[in-house]
C-alpha positions as CSV (number, residue, x, y, z in Angstrom):
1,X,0.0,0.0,0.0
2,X,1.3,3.6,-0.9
3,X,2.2,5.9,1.5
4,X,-0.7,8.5,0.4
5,X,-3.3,5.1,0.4
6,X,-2.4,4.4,4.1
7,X,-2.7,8.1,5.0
8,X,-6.1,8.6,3.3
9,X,-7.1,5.1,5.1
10,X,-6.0,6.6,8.0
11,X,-7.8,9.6,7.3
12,X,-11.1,8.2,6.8
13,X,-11.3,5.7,10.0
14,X,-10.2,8.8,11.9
15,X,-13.5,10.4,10.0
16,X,-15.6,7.4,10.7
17,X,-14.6,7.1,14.2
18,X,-15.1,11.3,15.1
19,X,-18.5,12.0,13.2
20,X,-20.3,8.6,12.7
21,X,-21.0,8.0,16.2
22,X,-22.3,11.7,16.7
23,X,-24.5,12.0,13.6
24,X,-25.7,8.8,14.8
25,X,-26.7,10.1,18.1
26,X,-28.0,13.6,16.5
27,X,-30.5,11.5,14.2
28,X,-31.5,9.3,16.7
29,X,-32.8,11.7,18.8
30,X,-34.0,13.8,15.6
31,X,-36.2,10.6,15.0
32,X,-37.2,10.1,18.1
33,X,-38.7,13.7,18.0
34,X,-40.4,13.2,15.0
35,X,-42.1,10.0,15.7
36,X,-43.0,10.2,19.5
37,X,-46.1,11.9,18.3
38,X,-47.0,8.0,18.0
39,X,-46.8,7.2,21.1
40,X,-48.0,10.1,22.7
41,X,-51.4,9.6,20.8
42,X,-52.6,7.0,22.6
43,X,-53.9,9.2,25.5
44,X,-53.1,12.6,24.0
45,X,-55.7,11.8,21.6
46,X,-58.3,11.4,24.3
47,X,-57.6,14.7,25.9
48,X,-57.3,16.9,22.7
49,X,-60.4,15.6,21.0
50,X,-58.8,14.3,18.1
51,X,-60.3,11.3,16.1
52,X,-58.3,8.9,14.0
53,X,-58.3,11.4,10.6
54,X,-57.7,14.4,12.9
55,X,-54.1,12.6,14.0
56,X,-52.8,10.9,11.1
57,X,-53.4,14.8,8.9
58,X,-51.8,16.5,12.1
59,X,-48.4,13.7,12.8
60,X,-48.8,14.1,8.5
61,X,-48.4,17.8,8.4
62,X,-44.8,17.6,9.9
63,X,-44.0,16.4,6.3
64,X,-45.7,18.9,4.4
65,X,-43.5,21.8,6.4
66,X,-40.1,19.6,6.0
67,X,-40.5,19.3,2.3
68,X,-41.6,23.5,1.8
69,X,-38.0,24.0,3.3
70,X,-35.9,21.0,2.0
71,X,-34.1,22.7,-1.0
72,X,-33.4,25.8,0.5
73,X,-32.2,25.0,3.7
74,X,-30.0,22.2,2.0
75,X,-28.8,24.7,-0.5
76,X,-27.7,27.0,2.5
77,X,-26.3,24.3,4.1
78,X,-23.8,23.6,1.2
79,X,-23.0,26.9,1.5
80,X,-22.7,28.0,5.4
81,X,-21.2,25.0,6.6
82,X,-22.9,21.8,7.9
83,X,-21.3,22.3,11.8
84,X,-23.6,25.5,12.3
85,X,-26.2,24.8,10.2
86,X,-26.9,21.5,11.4
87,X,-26.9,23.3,15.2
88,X,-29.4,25.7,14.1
89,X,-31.4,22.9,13.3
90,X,-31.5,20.8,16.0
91,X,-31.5,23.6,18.7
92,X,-34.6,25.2,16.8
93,X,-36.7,21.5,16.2
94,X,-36.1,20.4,20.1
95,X,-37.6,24.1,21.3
96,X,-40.5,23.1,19.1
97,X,-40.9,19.9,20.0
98,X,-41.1,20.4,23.6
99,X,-43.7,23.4,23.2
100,X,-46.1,20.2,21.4
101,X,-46.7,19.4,25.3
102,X,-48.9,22.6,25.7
103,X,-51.0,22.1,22.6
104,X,-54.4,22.9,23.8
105,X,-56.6,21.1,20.9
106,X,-56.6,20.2,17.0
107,X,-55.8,23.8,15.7
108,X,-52.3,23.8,17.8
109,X,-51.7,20.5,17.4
110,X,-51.7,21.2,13.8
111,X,-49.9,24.4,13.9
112,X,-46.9,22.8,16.0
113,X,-46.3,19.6,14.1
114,X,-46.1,21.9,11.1
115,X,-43.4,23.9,12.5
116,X,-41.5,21.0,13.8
117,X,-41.2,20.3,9.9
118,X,-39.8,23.3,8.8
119,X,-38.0,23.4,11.8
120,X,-36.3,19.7,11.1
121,X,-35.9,20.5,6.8
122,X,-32.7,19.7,6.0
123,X,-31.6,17.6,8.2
124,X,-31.1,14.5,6.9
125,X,-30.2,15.0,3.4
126,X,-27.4,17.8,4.4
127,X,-26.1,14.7,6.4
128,X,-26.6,12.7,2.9
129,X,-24.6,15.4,1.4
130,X,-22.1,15.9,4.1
131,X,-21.3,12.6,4.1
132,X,-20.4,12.7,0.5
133,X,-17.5,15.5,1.8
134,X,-15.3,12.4,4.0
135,X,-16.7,8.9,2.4
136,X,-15.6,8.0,-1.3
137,X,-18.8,6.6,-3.2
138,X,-16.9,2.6,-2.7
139,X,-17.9,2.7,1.1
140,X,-20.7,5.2,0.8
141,X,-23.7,2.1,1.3
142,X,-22.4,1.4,4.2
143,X,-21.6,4.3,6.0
144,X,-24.9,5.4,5.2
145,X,-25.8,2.2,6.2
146,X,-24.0,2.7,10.0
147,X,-25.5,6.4,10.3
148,X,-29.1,5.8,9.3
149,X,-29.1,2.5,11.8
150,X,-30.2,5.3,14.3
151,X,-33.5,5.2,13.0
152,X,-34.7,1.8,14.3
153,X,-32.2,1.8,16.9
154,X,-34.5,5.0,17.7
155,X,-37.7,3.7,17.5
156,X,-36.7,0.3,19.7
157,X,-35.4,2.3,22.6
158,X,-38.1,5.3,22.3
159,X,-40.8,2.8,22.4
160,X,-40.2,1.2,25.8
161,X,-38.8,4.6,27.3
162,X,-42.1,6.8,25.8
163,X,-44.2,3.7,27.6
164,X,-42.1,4.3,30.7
165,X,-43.2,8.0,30.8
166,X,-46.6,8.0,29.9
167,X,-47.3,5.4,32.9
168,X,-44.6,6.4,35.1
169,X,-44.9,10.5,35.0
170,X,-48.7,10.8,34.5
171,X,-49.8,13.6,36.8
172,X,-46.3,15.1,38.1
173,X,-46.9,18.5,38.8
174,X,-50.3,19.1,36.7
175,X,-48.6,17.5,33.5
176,X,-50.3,14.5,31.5
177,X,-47.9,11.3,30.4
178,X,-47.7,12.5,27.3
179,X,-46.6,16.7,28.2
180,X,-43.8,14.7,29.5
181,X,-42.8,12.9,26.8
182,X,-42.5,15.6,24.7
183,X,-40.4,17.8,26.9
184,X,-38.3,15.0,27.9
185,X,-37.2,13.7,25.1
186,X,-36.9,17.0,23.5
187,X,-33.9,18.1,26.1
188,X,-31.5,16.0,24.5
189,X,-31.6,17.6,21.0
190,X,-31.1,20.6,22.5
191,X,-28.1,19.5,24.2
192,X,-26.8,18.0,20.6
193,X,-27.3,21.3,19.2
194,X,-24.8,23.0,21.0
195,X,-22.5,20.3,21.1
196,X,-22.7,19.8,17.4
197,X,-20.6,23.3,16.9
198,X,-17.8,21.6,18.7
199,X,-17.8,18.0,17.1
200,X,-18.6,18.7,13.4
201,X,-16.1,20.3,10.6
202,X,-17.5,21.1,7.3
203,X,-14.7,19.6,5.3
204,X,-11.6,17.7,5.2
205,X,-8.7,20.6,4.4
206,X,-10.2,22.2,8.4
207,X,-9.9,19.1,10.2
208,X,-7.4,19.6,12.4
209,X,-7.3,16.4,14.0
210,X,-5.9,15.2,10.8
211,X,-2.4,15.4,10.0
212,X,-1.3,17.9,6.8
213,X,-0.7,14.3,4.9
214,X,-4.2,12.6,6.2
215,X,-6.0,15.7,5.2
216,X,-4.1,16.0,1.5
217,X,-4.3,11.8,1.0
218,X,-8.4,11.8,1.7
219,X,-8.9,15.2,-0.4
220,X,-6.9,13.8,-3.2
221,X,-9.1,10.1,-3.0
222,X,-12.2,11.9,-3.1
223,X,-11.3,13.9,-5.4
224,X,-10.9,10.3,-7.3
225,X,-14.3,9.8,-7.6
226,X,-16.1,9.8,-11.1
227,X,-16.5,13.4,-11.9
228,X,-19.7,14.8,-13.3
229,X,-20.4,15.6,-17.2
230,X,-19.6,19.2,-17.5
231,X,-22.3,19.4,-19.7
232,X,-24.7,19.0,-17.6
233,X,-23.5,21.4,-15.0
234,X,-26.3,23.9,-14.2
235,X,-28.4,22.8,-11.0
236,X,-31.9,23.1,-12.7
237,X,-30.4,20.6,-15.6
238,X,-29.9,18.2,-12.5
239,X,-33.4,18.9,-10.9
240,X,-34.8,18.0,-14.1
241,X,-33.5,14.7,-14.6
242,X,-35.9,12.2,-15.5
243,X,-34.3,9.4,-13.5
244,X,-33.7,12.0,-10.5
245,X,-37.6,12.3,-10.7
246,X,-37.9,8.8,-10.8
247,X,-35.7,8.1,-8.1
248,X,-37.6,11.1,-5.8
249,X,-40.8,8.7,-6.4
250,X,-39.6,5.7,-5.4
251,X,-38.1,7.7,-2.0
252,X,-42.1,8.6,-1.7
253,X,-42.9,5.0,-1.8
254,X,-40.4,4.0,1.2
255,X,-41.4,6.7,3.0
256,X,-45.2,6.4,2.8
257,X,-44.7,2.9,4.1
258,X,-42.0,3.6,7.0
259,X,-44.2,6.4,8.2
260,X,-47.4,4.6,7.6
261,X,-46.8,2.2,10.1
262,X,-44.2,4.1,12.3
263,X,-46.9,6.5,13.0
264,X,-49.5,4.3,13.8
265,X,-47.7,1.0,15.4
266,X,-48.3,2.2,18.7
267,X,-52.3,2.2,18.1
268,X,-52.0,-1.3,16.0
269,X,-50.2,-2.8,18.5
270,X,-52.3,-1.2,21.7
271,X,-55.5,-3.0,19.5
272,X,-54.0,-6.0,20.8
273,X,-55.3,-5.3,24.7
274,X,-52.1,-4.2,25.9
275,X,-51.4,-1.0,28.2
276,X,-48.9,1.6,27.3
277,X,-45.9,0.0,28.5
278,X,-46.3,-3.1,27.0
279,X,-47.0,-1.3,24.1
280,X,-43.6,0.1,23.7
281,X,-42.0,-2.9,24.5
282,X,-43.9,-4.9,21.5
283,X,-43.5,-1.8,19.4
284,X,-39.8,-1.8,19.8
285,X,-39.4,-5.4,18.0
286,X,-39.9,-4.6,14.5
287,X,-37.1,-2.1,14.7
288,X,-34.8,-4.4,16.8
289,X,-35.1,-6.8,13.7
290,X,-34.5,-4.3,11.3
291,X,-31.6,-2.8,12.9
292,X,-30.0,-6.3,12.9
293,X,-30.4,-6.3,9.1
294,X,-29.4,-2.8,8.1
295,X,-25.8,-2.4,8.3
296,X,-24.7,-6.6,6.8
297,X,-27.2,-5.4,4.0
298,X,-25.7,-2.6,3.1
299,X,-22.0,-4.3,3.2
300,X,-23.4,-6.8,1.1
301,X,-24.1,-3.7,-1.5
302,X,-20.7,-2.5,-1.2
303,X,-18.9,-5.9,-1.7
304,X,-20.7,-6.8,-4.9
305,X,-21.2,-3.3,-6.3
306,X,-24.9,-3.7,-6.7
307,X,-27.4,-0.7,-6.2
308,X,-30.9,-1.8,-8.1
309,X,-31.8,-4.9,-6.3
310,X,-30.4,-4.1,-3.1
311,X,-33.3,-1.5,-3.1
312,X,-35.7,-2.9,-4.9
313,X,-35.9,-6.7,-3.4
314,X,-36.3,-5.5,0.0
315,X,-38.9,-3.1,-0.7
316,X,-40.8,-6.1,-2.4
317,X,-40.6,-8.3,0.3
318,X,-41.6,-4.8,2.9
319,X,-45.0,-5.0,0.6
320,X,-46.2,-8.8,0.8
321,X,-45.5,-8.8,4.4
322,X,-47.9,-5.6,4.6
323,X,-50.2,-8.0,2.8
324,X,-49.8,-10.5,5.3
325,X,-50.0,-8.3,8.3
326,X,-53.4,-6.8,6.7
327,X,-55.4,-10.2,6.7
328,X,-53.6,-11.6,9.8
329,X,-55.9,-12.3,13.2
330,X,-53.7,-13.5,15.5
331,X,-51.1,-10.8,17.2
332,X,-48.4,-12.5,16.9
333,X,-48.6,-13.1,13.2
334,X,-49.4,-9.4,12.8
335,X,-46.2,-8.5,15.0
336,X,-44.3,-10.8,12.8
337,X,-45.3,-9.2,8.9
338,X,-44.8,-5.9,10.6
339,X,-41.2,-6.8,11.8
340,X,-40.6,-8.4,8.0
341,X,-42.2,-5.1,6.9
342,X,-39.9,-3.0,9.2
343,X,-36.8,-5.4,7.8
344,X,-37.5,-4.8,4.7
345,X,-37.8,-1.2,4.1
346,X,-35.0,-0.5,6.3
347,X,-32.7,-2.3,4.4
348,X,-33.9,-0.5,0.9
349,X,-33.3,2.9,2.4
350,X,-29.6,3.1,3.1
351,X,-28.9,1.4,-0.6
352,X,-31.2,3.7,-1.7
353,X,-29.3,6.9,-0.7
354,X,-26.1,5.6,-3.4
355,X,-28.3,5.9,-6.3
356,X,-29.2,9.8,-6.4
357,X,-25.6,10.4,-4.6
358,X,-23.8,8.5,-7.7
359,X,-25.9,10.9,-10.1
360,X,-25.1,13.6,-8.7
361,X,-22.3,15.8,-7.0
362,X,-21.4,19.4,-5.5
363,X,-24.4,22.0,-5.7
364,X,-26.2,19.4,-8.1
365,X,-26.0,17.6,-4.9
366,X,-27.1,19.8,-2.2
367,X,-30.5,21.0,-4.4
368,X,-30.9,17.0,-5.6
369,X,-30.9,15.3,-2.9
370,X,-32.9,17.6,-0.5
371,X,-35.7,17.5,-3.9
372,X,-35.3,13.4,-3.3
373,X,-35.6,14.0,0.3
374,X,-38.8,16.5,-0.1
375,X,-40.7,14.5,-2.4
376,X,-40.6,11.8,0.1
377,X,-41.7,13.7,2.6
378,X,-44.6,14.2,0.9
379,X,-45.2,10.3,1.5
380,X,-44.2,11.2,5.1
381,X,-47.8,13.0,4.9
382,X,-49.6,10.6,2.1
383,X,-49.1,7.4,4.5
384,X,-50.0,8.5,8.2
385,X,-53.2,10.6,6.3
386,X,-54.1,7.6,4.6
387,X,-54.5,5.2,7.4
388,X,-56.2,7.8,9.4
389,X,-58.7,8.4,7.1
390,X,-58.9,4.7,6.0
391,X,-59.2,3.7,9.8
392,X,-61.8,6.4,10.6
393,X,-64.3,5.1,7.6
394,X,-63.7,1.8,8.5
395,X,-62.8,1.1,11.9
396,X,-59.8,-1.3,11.1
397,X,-55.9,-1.1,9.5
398,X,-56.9,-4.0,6.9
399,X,-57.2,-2.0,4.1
400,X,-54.8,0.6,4.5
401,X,-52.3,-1.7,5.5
402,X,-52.7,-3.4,2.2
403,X,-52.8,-0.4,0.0
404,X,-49.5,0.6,1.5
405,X,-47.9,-2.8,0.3
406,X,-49.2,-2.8,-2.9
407,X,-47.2,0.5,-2.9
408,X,-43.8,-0.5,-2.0
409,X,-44.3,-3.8,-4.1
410,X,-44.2,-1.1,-7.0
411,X,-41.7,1.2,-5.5
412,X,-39.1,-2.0,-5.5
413,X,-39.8,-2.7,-8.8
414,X,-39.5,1.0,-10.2
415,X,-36.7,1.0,-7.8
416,X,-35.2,-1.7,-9.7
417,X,-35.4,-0.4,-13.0
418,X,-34.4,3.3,-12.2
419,X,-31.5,2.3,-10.2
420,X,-29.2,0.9,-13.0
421,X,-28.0,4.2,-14.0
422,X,-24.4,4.9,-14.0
423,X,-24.4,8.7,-14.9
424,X,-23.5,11.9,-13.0
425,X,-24.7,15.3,-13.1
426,X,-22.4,18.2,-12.2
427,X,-22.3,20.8,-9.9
């Protein structure tokens, strides 16, 4: 191995060591902000009035404010620097989320999950993007892989704790279960926030816990990397992209199903005749399983080089256990086809997140992949809505739970097809 090889090695398990670990931590708290509405629903609901459709349009509307800010705060982010603008964010969505304890009825409710979303935009796909800025595209499946393993290690641990909270804090000074759970799990964010000004650098050449040679080896194997067609240069030429359109509808059809379920687990699983903490506990395995198949997944990308099918067969197999789960009676079947559900779609995202990064690079970048990221938020709205609406009309999951497989059976197969590109855009 070269002496600039070993340094730029060097470099990048110094990288993976410093930021993985607190990205990790920053979006697993970010998640757990975002999806604690779940579990906070199941006596919040009672004691703000709100009936199935009224809950699954309001935990919805986070979605619709994340995706009218996506692009531009990803755009400024490319240019201010991840380290402060990825503070502003978290300081900003944790104040937010803590003030949801003192909504006072639907109209509130409404008003506060919406600016938790604009709040939050950005988030995620400037971490997409900043990881681009220390991880070659070789690796990039699985370091995505490792960071984005905070979401169901998220959701396992925020089930039982949220359970804890509602039962255990219930009444303590004035304050219902679920005031609590908002402003407790709100405080670490905030914390994170601040923190994140100390732990982040925006790019390799300021790292100064690199040496002079780390920093030059790992610029100069980035740098590497297939560079984009200077034809194509101009960041509305790379908006426009016919397979960067396709690719932001299959991210709709992953995301309609993760926050279909996410969102409403809680309640599916409560159906079952089980109190709150139990709740969380049952709630948790689905996410326990998937988190044990996210990161070898994503490896298994890396080693053979494949993108398509790595997305696309486990978004199939996320849809016909949705089918299952929709005409199962027992609980424990239904826990099962969620868990396979929960498997599945976990494994398609982080795969998913090499396709539109191999199309496209620098500015193209920051605007692409916060559109990719907006358009599935709007699926972020489309699935929680949907199973609120279907639930109210009907009473049950059944048939919402089946409509949203049908949909990721045809977001793995679009998935498939779209995802054998080999082009770049520029920046």
């Amino acid at each position: 191995m070269s002496l600039d090889a070993s340094a730029a090695d060097a470099a990048r398990r110094k990288a993976a060591r410093r930021l993985l670990p607190f990205l990790m931590l920053c979006y697993f708290c970010a998640y757990l902000d975002r999806v604690n509405v779940s579990f906070a629903a199941l006596t919040m609901n009672r004691d703000l009035g709100l009936s199935p459709a009224a809950y699954g349009f309001g935990a919805g509307l986070f979605f619709l404010g994340y995706v009218a800010f996506e692009v531009p705060s990803n755009l400024i982010l490319e240019r201010v620097g991840a380290r402060r603008w990825i503070a502003r964010i978290m300081v900003t969505w944790s104040l937010i989320s803590g003030a949801t304890a003192f909504a006072a009825g639907e109209a509130s409710f409404y008003a506060l999950r919406l600016a938790l979303g604009l709040a939050e935009a950005g988030f995620f796909p400037g971490i997409i993007l900043y990881l681009t800025f220390w991880f070659p595209a070789a690796e990039r499946a699985r370091i995505v892989g490792t960071f984005m393993a905070a979401v169901p290690l998220s959701a396992a641990f925020g089930g039982p704790v949220s359970g804890l909270i509602l039962t255990a804090a219930d009444g303590a000074l004035g304050l219902a279960g679920w005031q609590w759970l908002y402003l407790i799990e709100a405080a670490p964010s905030l914390v994170l926030g601040f923190v994140a000004l100390r732990i982040l650098t925006d790019r390799p050449a300021q790292a100064h816990w690199l040496t002079p040679d780390e920093r030059t080896a790992l610029a100069a194997r980035l740098a590497a990397d297939p560079r984009p067609v200077a034809a194509e240069e101009r960041l509305a030429a790379a908006l426009l992209q016919p397979r960067l359109l396709g690719l932001a509808l299959v991210y709709f059809g992953l995301s309609t199903g993760l926050y279909a379920v996410g969102m409403w687990l809680p309640q599916i699983v409560s159906g079952f005749g089980l109190g709150p903490l139990a709740t969380g506990f049952v709630s948790a395995l689905p996410y326990v399983a998937a988190a044990c198949v996210m990161v070898p997944w994503t490896r298994r990308s890396d080693r053979t080089g494949e993108r398509a099918w790595h997305t696309g067969a486990p978004a199939i197999a996320a849809g016909l256990a949705l089918a299952v789960a929709s005409q199962a009676s027992a609980p424990l079947v239904s826990i099962l086809a969620l868990s396979a559900c929960a498997m599945g779609v976990f494994a398609a995202l982080p795969t998913f997140w090499t396709l539109p990064t191999a199309l496209l690079s620098g500015r193209a970048a920051a605007g692409g992949i916060a559109l990719v990221n907006a358009v599935g938020g709007i699926g972020g709205f489309v699935g929680p809505s949907l199973m609120g609406w279907i639930k109210d009309a009907t009473g049950r999951f059944d048939a919402a739970l089946a409509a949203v497989g049908l949909l990721l059976v045809l977001t793995g197969l679009l998935a498939a097809r779209l995802g054998r590109a080999r082009s770049r855009v520029g920046p």
